[in-house]
C-alpha positions as CSV (number, residue, x, y, z in Angstrom):
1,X,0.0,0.0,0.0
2,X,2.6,2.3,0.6
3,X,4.1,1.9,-3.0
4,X,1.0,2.8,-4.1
5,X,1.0,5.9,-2.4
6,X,4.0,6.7,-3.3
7,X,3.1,5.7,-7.5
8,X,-0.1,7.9,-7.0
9,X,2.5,10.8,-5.6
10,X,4.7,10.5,-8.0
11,X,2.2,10.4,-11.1
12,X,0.3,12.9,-9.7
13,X,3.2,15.2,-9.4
14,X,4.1,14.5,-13.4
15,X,1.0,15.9,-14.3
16,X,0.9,19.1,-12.5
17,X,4.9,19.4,-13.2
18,X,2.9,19.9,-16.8
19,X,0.9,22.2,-15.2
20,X,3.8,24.6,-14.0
21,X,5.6,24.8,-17.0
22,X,2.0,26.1,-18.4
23,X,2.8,28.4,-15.7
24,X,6.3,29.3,-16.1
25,X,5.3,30.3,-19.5
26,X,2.4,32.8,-19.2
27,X,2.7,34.1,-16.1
28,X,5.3,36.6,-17.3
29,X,3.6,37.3,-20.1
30,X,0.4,37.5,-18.1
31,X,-1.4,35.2,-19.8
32,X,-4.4,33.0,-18.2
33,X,-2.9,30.3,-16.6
34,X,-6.2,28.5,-16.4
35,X,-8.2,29.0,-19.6
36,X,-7.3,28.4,-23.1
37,X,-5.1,25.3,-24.7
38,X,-1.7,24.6,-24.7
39,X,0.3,25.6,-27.7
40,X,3.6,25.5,-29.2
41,X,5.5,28.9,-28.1
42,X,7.4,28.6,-31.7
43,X,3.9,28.2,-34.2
44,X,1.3,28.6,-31.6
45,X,0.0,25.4,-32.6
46,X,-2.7,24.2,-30.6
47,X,-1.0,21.0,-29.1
48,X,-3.5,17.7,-29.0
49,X,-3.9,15.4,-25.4
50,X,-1.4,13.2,-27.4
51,X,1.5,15.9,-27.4
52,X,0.7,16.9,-23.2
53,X,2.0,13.3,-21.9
54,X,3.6,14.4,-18.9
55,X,7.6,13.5,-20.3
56,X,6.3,10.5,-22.3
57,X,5.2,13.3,-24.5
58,X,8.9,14.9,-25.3
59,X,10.5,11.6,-25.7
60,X,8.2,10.4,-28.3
61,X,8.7,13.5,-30.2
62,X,12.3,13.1,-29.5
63,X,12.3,17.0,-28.0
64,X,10.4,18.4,-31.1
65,X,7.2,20.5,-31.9
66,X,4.7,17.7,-33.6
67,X,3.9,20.3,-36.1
68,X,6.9,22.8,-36.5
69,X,9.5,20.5,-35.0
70,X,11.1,23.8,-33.5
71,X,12.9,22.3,-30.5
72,X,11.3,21.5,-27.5
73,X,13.5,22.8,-24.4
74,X,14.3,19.3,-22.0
75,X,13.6,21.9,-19.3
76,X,9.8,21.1,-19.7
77,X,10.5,16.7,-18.6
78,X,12.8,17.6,-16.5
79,X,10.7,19.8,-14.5
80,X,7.7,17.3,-14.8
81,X,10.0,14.7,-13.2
82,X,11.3,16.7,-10.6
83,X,7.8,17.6,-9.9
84,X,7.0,13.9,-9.6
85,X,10.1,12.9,-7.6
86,X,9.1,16.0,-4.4
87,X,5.5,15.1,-4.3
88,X,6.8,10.8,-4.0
89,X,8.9,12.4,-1.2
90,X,6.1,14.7,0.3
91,X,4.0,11.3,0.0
92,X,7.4,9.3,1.4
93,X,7.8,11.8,4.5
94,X,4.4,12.7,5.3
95,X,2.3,10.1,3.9
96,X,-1.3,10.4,2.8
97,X,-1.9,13.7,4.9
98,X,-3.1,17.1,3.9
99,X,-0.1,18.1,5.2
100,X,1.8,16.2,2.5
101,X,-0.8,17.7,0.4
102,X,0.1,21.2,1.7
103,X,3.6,20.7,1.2
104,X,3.2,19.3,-2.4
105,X,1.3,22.6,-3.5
106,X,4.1,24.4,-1.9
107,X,6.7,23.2,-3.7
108,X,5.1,23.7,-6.6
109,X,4.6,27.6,-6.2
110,X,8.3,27.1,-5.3
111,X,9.3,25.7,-8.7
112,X,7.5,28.3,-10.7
113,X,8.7,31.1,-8.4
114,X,12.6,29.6,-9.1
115,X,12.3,29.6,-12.9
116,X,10.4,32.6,-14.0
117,X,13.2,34.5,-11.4
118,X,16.1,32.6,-13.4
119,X,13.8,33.7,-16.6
120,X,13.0,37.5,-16.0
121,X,15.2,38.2,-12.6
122,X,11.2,38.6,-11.3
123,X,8.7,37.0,-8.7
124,X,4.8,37.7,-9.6
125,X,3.3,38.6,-6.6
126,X,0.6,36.4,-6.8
127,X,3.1,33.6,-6.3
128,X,3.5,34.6,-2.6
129,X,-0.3,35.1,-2.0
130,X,-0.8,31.8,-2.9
131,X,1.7,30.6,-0.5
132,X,-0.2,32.8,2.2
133,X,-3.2,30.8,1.5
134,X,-1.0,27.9,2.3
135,X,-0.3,29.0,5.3
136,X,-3.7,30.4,6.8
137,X,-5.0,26.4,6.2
138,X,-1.8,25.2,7.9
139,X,-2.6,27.1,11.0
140,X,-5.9,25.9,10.5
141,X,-4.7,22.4,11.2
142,X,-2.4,23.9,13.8
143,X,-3.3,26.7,15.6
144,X,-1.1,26.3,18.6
145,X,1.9,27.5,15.6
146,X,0.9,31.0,15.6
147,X,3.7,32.7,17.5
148,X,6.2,30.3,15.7
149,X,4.7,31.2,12.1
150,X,4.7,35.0,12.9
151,X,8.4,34.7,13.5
152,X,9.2,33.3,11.0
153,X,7.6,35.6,8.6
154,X,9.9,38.4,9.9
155,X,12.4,37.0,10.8
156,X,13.9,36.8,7.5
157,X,11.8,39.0,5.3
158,X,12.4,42.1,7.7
159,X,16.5,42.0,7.2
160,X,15.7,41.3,3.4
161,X,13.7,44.2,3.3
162,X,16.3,46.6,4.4
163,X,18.4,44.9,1.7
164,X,15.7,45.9,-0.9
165,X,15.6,49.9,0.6
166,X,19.6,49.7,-0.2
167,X,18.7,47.9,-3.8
168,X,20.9,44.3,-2.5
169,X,17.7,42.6,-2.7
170,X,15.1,42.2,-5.1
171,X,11.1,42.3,-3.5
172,X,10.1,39.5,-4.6
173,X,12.4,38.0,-2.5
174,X,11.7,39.5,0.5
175,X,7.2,38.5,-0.4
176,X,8.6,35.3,-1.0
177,X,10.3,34.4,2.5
178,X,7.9,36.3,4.5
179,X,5.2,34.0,3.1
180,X,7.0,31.3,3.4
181,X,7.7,32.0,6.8
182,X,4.3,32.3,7.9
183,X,3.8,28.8,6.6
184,X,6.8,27.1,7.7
185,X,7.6,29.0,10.8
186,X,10.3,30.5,12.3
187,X,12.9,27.2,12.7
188,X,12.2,25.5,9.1
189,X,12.8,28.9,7.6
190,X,15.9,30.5,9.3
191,X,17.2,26.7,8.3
192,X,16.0,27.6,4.7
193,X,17.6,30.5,4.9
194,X,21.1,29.3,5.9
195,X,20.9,26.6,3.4
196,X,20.0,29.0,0.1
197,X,22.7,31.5,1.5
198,X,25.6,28.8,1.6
199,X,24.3,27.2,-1.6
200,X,24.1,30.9,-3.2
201,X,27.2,31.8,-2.6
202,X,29.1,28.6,-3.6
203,X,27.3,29.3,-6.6
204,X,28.2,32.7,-7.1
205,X,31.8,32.3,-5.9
206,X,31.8,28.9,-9.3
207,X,30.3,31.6,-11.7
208,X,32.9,34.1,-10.7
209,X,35.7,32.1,-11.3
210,X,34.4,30.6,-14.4
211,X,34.1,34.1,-15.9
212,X,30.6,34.2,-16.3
213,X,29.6,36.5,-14.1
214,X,31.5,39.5,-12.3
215,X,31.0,41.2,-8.7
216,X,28.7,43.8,-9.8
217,X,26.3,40.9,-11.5
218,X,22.6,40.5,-10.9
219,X,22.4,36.6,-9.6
220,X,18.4,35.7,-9.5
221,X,18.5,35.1,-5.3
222,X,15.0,32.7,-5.8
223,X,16.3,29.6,-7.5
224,X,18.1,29.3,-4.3
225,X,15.8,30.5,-2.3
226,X,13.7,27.4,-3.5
227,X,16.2,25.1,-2.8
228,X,16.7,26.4,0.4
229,X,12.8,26.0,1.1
230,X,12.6,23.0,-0.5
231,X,15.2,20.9,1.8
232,X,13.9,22.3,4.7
233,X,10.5,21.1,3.8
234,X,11.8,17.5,3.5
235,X,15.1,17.3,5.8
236,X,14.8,20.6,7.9
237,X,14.0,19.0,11.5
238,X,16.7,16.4,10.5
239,X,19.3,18.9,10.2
240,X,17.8,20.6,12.9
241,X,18.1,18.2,15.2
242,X,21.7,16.8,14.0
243,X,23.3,20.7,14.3
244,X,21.5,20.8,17.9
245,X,23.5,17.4,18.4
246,X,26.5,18.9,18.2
247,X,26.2,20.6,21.9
């Protein structure tokens, strides 16, 4: 049973990893998201249920546009399968909960947020009210979380937003983590937080070295921000506990 669970995770997760790249795609453009078919970004092509496979699709076309065959970017299966493989771990950690659920939808919002930043160097705003929404049903299920989940959405997003006033931060990024605060509270996101700096800044320092970026580069902050978020979600108490071991 708990194979299935994880299967029904997992293939649930392909098709709305479908779903976000929809997403990725329009909401910049601020296109519906919700109404209207898919179509190919090259010829505008409406593409049939045959062409939306979740990654089945791309492989049988062998990465091409049915009726164009412009290329189709391998960024659309992979984030289909990435999709699938957090919801089979939301499902793995958390079981068949609404707070898996929860989590699921959360690192969702958290891929598009990541690629539409490394995309535009923006975050829609909406992104972060969804995540809000998140959060009020989270406290519904826990109430006794309040003090913890107010915390936690300033204890980050206030120091980011000084950042902003000096222009070292974007706003998106400061929505983002004060949203995602409120939802995760104060201890999974100060671990977020520590994780997306370390991992931002080992990727900043490789880029740097490499040449392809300089000092006074923009570096999109949210693609690690959404890492960050994202282990914290599945490993934060882990870690929590095993750096509280250490004393």
């Amino acid at each position: 049973m708990e194979w299935f669970i994880l299967l029904f995770f997992f293939l649930f997760g392909l098709v709305i990893g479908s779903y976000l790249n929809v997403a990725i795609y329009r909401l910049p453009l601020h296109l519906s998201t919700a109404k209207g078919r898919s179509f190919c970004p090259q010829c505008h092509h409406p593409l049939s249920a045959m062409d939306l496979i979740p990654v089945s699709s791309w492989l049988g076309l062998r990465g091409k546009c049915r009726y164009c065959h412009a290329p189709i970017s391998p960024r659309y299966p992979l984030i289909e399968s990435l999709t699938g493989i957090l919801y089979a771990l939301c499902g793995f950690y958390y079981g068949a909960t609404l707070t898996a659920v929860l989590h699921c939808l959360f690192l969702s919002i958290l891929i598009v947020m990541a690629m539409i930043d490394l995309d535009t160097m923006e975050i829609p705003d909406r992104l972060s009210v969804f995540i809000l929404i998140l959060a009020v049903i989270a406290l519904m299920l826990e109430p006794s979380s309040i003090p913890s989940r107010i915390l936690g959405a300033l204890i980050i997003s206030v120091p980011f937003w000084i950042l902003s006033r000096l222009n070292a931060m974007g706003g998106g990024d400061v929505k983002i983590m004060c949203a995602a605060g409120f939802y995760l509270g104060a201890p999974l996101v100060l671990t977020a937080f520590v994780l997306s700096s370390f991992i931002g800044a080992i990727a900043a320092l490789y880029l740097m070295i490499c040449k392809k970026k300089d000092r006074k580069s923009e570096i999109p902050f949210g693609p690690f921000l959404a890492i960050g978020l994202t282990l914290s979600v599945l490993w934060g108490n882990a870690l929590i506990q095993a750096y509280l071991a250490l004393f």
